[in-house]
C-alpha positions as CSV (number, residue, x, y, z in Angstrom):
1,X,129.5,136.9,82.2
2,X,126.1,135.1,81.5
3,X,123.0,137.9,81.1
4,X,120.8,137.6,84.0
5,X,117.0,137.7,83.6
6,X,115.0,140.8,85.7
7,X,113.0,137.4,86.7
8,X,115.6,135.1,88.5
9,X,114.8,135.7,91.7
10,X,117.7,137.1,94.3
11,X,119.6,135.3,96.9
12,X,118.3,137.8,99.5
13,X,115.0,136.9,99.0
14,X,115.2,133.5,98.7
15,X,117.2,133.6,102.5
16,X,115.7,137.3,103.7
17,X,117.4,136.8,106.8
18,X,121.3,138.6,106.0
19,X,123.9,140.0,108.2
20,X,126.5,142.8,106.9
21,X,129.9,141.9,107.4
22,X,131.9,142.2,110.7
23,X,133.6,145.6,111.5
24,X,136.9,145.3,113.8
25,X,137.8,148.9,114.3
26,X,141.8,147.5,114.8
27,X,143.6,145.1,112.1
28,X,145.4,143.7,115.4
29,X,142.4,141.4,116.4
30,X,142.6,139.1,113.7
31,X,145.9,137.4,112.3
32,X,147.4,134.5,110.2
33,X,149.3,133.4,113.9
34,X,147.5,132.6,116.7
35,X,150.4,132.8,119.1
36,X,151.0,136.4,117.8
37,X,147.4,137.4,118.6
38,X,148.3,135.8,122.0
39,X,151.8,138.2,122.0
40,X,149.5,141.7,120.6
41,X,147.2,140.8,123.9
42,X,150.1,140.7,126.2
43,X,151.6,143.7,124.5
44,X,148.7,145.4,125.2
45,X,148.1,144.4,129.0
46,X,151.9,145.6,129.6
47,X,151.4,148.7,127.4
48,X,152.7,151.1,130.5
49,X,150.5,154.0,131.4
50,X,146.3,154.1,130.3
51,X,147.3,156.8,127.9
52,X,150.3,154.3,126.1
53,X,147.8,151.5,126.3
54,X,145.0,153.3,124.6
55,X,147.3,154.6,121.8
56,X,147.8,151.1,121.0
57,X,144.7,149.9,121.5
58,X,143.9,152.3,118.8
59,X,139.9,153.9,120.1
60,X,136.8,154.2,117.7
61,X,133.8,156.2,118.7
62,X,132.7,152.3,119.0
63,X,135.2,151.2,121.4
64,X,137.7,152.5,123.8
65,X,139.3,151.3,127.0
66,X,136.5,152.4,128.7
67,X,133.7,151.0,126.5
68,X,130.8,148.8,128.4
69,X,129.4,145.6,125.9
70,X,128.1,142.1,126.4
71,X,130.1,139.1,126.1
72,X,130.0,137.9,122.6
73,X,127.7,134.7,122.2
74,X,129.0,131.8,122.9
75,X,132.8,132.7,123.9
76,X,134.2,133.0,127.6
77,X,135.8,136.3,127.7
78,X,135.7,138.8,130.2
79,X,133.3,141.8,130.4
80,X,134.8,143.9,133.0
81,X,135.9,147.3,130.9
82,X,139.3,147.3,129.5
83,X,140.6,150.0,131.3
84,X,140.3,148.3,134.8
85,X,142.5,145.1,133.6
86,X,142.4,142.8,130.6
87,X,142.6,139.7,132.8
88,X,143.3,136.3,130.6
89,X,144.0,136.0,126.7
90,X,140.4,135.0,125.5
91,X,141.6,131.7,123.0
92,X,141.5,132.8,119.3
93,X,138.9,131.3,117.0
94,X,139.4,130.3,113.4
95,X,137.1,132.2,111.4
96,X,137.1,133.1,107.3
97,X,139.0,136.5,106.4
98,X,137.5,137.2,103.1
99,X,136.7,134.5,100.4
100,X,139.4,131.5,101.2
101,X,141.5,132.8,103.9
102,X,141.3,131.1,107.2
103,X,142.9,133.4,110.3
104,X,142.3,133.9,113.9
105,X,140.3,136.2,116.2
106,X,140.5,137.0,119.6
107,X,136.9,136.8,120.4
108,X,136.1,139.4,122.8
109,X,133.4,142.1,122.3
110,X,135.0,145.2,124.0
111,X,137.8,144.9,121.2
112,X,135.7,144.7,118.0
113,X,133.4,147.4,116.6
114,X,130.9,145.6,114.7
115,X,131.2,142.1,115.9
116,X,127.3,140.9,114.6
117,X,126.4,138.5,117.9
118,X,123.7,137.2,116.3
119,X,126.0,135.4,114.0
120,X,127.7,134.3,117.0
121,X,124.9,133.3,118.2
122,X,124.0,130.9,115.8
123,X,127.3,129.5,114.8
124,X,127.6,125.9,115.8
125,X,128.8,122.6,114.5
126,X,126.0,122.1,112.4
127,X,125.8,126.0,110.9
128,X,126.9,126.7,107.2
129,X,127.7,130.9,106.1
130,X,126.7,131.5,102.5
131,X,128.5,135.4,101.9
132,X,128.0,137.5,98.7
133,X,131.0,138.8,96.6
134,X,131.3,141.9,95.0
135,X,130.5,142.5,91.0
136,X,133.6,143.8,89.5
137,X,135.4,144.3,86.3
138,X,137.8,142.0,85.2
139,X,137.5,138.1,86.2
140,X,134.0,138.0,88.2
141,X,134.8,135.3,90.8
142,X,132.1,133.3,92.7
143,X,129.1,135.0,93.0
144,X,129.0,133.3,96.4
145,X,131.6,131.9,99.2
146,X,130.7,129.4,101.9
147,X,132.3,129.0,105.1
148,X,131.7,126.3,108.1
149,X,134.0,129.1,110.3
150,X,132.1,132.1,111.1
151,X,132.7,134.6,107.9
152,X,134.2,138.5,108.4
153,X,132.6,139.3,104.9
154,X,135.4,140.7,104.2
155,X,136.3,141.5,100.2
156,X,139.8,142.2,98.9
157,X,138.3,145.2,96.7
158,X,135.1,146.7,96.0
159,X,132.1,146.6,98.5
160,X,132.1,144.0,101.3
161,X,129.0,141.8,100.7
162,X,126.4,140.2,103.1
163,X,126.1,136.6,105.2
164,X,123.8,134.7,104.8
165,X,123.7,132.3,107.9
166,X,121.6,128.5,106.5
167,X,119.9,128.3,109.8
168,X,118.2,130.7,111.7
169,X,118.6,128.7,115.5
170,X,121.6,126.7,116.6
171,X,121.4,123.4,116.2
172,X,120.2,123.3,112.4
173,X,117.2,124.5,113.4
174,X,114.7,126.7,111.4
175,X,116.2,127.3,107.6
176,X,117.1,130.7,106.4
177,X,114.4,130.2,103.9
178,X,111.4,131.7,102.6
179,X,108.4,130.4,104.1
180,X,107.1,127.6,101.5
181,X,110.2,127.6,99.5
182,X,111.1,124.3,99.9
183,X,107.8,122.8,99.7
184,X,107.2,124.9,96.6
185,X,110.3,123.6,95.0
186,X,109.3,119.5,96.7
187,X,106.1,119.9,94.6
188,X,107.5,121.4,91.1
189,X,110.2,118.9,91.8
190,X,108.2,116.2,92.5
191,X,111.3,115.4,95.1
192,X,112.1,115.9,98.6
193,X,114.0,119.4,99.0
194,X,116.0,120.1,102.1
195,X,117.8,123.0,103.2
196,X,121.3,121.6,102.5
197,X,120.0,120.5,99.0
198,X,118.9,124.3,98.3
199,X,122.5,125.3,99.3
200,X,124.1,123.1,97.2
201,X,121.8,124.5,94.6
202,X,123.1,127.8,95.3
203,X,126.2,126.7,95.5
204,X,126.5,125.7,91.9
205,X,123.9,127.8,90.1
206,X,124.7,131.3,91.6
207,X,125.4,134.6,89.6
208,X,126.4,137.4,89.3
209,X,123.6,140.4,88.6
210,X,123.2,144.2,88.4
211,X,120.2,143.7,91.2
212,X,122.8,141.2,93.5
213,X,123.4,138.1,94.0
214,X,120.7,135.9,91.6
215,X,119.8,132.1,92.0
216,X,118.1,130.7,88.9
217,X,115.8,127.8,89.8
218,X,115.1,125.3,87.3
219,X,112.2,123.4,86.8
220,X,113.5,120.2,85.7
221,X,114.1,117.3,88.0
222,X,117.2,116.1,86.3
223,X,118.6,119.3,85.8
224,X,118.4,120.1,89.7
225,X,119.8,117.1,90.7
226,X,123.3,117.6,88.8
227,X,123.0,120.8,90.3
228,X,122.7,119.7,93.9
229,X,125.3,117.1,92.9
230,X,127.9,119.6,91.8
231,X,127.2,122.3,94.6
232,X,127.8,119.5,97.2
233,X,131.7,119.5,95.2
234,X,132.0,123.0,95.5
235,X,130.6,123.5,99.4
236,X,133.0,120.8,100.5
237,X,136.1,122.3,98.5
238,X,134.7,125.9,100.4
239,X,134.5,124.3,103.6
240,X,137.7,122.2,103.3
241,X,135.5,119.1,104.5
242,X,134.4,120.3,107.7
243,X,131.6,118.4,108.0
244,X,132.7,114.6,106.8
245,X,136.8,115.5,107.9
246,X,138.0,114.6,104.7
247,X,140.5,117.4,103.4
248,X,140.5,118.1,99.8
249,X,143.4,116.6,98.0
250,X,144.9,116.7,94.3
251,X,144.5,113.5,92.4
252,X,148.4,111.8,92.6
253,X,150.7,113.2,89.8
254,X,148.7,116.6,90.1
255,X,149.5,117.2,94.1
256,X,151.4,120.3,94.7
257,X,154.5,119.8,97.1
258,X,157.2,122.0,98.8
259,X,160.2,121.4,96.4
260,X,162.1,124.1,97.7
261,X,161.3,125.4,101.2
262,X,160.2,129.0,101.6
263,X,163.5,130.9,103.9
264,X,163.1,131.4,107.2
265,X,161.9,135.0,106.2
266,X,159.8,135.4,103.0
267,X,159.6,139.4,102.1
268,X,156.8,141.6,101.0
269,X,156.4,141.1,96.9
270,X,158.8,137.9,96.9
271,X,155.5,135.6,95.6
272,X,155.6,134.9,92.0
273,X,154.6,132.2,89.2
274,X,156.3,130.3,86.8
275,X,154.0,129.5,84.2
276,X,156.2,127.1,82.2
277,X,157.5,125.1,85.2
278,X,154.0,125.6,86.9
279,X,155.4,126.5,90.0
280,X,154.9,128.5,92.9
281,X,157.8,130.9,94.1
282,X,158.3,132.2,97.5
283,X,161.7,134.1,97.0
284,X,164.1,130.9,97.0
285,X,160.9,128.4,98.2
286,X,159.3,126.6,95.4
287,X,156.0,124.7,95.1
288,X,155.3,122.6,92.5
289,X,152.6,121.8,90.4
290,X,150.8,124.5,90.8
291,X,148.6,124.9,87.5
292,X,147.6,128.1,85.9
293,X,144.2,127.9,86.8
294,X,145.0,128.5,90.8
295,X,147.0,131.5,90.4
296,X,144.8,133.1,88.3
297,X,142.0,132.0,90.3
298,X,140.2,135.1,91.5
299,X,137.6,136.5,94.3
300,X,136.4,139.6,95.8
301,X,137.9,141.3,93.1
302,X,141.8,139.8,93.5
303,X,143.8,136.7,92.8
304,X,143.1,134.7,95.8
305,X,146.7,133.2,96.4
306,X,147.9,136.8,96.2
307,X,145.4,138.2,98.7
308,X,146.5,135.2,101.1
309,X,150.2,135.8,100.9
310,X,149.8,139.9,100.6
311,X,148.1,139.2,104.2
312,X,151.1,137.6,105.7
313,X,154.1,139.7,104.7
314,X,153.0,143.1,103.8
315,X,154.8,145.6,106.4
316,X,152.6,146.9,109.5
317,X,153.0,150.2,111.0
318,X,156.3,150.0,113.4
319,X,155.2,150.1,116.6
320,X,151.8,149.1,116.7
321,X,150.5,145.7,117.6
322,X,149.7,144.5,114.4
323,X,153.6,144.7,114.0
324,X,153.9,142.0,116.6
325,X,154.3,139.4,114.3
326,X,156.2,135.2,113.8
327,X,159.7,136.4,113.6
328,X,159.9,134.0,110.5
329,X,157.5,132.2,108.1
330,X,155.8,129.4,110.1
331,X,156.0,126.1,108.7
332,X,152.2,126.0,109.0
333,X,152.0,128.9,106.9
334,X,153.3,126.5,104.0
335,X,151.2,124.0,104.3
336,X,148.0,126.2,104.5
337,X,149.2,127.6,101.4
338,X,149.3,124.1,100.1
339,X,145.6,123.4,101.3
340,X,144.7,127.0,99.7
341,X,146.3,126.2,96.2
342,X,144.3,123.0,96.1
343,X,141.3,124.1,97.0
344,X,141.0,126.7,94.4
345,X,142.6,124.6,91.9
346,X,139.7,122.1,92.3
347,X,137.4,124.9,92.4
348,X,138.7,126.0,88.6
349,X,138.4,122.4,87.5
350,X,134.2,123.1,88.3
351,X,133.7,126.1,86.0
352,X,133.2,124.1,82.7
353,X,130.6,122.0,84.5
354,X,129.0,125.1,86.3
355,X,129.0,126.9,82.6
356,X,127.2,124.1,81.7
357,X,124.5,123.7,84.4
358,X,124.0,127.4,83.7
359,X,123.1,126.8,79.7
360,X,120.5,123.4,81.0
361,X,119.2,126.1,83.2
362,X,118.7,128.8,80.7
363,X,117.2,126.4,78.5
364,X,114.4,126.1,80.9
365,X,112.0,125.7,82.0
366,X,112.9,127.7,85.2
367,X,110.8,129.3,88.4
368,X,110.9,132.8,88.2
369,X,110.8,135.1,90.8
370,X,107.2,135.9,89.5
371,X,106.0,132.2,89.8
372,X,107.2,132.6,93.4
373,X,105.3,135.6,94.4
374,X,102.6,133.9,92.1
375,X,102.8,131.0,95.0
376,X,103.1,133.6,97.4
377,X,106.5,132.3,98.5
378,X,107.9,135.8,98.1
379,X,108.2,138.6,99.3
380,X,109.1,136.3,102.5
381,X,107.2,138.3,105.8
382,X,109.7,141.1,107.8
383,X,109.7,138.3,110.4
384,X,112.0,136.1,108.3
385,X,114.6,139.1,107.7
386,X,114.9,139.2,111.1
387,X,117.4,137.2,114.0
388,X,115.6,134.7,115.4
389,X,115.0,135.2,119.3
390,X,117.1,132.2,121.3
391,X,114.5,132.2,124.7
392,X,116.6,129.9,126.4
393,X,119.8,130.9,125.4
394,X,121.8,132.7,128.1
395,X,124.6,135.5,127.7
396,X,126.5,137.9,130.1
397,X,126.0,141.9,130.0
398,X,128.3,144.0,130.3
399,X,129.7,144.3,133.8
400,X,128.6,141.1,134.6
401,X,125.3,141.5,134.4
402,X,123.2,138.4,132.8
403,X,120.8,138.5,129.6
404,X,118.2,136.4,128.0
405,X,117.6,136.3,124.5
């Protein structure tokens, strides 16, 4: 792991505004299978007496059956108190569970603890998450994840880490930047400097550090620009191409297929790797090539293709709804795993040319987090750490009742 200088300045200062990761209260919420999250909510509603329907439920001093909260930000669902009637299934959402895993959530406030509404708020078709990982032993990881779904800043192991939304409004409006960052960086740069651009910056130069997460900036045009360059690789690999609807793919010869298919049930501890034949086993299911690099590929302190499978088969507790479940492996469970293996395998394909950003950046020269405050750019104002007040934006209390915010 590079050394990091006490002078690189931090990702949370460089987009103060930050959001701690979402709290459910109940595993049951969120899922691999939307139709099961459809089947837990049914469960629930048909759960027998109050008493038998709050013991599933499962209360928090957060939430119970009786609790009173606002309808989350943009979503439909009801906000009449559980215990009087659930009414309709509110439609899951896709959203990011951890670094690379892409589940669903039934998105409805009176069943999630900690839901963070202002990240609700401003997540829209134009909105990009940038969510800190955890410094651990062992393989580091990305120092950063990026999502286009709303994030749960969720981390396999060690300390969940913070979101950091790239726009402050809906509607791409208003970076999540320091005040004068970008035209700092325009003039040092002698280039125009977007918000997208300082992402992709991000995106490729990020590291680890004992303080957090740490951004070097260079000071070298040409250096920046294969920066920006490669971080616009690694933001469309992390965002599956969400925003041009191009899905990441393996050059042919290198493209990992189903040569075997997965049984109908795939147990708990049934995933394994062949390294000679570079393949991918799922009990008798086999998926091939699958190169080193992507099983071994590591974040939030775990192998990711491990975390992704541990999610879909390890046992629940009998009886509860999280045991409500696909009574087989789903055939789109296979070809997300296909989608995750390449992803990540692309991904490991970057690190030589990130390693190598990261020595053209150390060679300097580089804006410091002193130069910055030197500009006055940082510390950013209390303002900018802040959710930005939506004036116009609309959203129902709880019992019914109407808010502006």
């Amino acid at each position: 792991m590079r050394a990091v200088s006490d002078d690189v300045p931090l990702l949370s200062d460089l987009m103060p505004w930050a959001v701690g990761p979402l709290r459910l209260g109940r595993g049951w919420v969120m899922g691999p299978d939307a139709v099961a999250l459809k089947a837990r909510w049914k469960a629930l509603a048909e759960g027998g007496s109050e008493a038998e329907r709050s013991a599933l439920f499962r209360p928090t001093r957060a939430r119970t059956l009786h609790s009173s909260v606002s309808q989350l930000p943009g979503q439909p669902s009801s906000t009449e108190r559980l215990a009087r009637g659930l009414g309709p299934c509110p439609e899951p959402v896709r959203v990011l569970h951890g670094p690379y895993d892409q589940q669903w959530l039934l998105p409805d406030h009176r069943l999630i603890d900690v839901a963070r509404p202002e990240l609700w708020r401003v997540a829209d078709g134009r909105q990009l998450f940038a969510a800190t990982q955890p410094r651990l032993p062992g393989p580091p990881g990305p120092a950063l994840v990026f999502s286009a779904l709303l994030p749960d800043g969720h981390a396999p192991a060690g300390r969940p880490g913070r979101i950091h939304p790239l726009y402050r409004r809906p509607g791409g409006a208003e970076p999540n930047l320091a005040p004068g960052l970008l035209d700092h960086l325009a003039d040092r740069l002698e280039q125009p400097v977007a918000a997208a651009d300082f992402l992709a910056w991000a995106a490729a130069a990020a590291r680890h550090s004992p303080a957090g997460c740490a951004v070097p900036l260079t000071g070298r045009p040409d250096v920046w620009a294969e920066g920006v360059e490669l971080g616009r690789r690694v933001l469309w690999l992390h965002t599956r191409g969400a925003r041009d609807g191009e899905r990441p793919r393996m050059p042919g010869g290198r493209r990992p297929y189903v040569r075997a298919a997965p049984p109908s049930a795939v147990p708990p501890g049934a995933l394994s790797y062949d390294a000679e034949g570079e393949a991918l086993l799922l009990g008798e299911g086999r998926i091939a090539p699958v190169p080193a690099a992507a099983w071994e590929f590591h974040a939030g302190g775990a192998r990711v293709v491990e975390s992704w499978f541990a999610s879909r088969t390890d046992p629940a507790e009998p009886g509860t709804l999280a045991a409500v479940r696909p009574a087989g492996w789903p055939r789109e469970w296979t070809s997300e795993l296909l989608e995750l293996v390449t992803v990540v395998a692309l991904l490991a394909e970057l690190e030589p040319r990130r390693a190598r950003l990261g020595e053209r950046i150390d060679a300097g020269p580089r804006l410091g987090a002193a130069g910055l405050r030197g500009a006055g750019v940082l510390p950013a104002p209390e303002s900018a750490r802040r959710p930005a007040s939506v004036l116009d934006h609309h959203e129902e209390g709880p019992e019914g009742q109407f808010a502006l915010v």
